[in-house]
N, C-alpha and C positions, 0 to 999 in steps of 0.2 A: 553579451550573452542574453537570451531571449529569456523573460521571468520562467517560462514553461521549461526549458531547458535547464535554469537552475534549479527549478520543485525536481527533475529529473533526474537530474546528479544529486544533487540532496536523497533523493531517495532509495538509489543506485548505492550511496554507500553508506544508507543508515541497512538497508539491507543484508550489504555483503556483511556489517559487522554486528546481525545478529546469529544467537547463538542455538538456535533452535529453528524447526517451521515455521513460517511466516504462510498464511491464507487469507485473502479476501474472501468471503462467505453473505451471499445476497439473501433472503425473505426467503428465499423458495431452497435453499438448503445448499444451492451449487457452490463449490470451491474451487478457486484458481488459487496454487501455491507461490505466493509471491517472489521462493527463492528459487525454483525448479530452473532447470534449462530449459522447457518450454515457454515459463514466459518470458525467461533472457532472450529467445529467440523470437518469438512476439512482440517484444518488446515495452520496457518498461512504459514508456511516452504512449503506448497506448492502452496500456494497464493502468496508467492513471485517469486517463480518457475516462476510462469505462467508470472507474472511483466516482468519477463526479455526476453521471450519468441517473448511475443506480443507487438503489438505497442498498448500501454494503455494510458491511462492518469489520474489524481486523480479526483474527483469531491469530495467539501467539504460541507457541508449543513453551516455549519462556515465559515466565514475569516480566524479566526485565526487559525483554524485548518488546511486549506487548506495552509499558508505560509510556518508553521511545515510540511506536509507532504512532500509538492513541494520541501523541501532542506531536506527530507531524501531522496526521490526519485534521487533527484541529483545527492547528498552524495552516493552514493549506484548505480548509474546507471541503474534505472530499466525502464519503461515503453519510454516514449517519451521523457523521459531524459539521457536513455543510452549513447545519444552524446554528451551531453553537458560539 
């Protein structure tokens, strides 16, 4: 399995088991809902794409969702955590 394919699946089910709205939210205010069936349809692999692209950042409708995202986001380098 390709490294991209597992951050995919990793993210795939750190997703499905959260408990609230999950949103990536860029500088300019726009939100894609990370758990929506539009971007299941979209797809994840390239919703992550775009994470590493843009300076993004998580919004979680949860706490505890949001701690879980912020250290995949980390873990993985993607939006406003690429530097960290």
């Amino acid at each position: 399995m390709s490294a991209n394919r597992f951050i995919v699946d990793e993210f795939a089910k750190l997703i499905n088991d959260c408990q609230g709205e999950v949103a990536f939210v860029t500088q300019e205010g726009d939100r894609l809902v990370a758990n929506s069936m539009l971007s299941a349809l979209v797809g994840l692999s390239t919703l992550l794409s775009v994470a590493q692209t843009l300076d993004m950042r998580i919004e979680c409708e949860k706490p505890e969702d949001n701690e879980r995202m912020i250290n995949f986001m980390k873990r993985h380098r993607l939006g406003q955590y690429a530097n960290s």
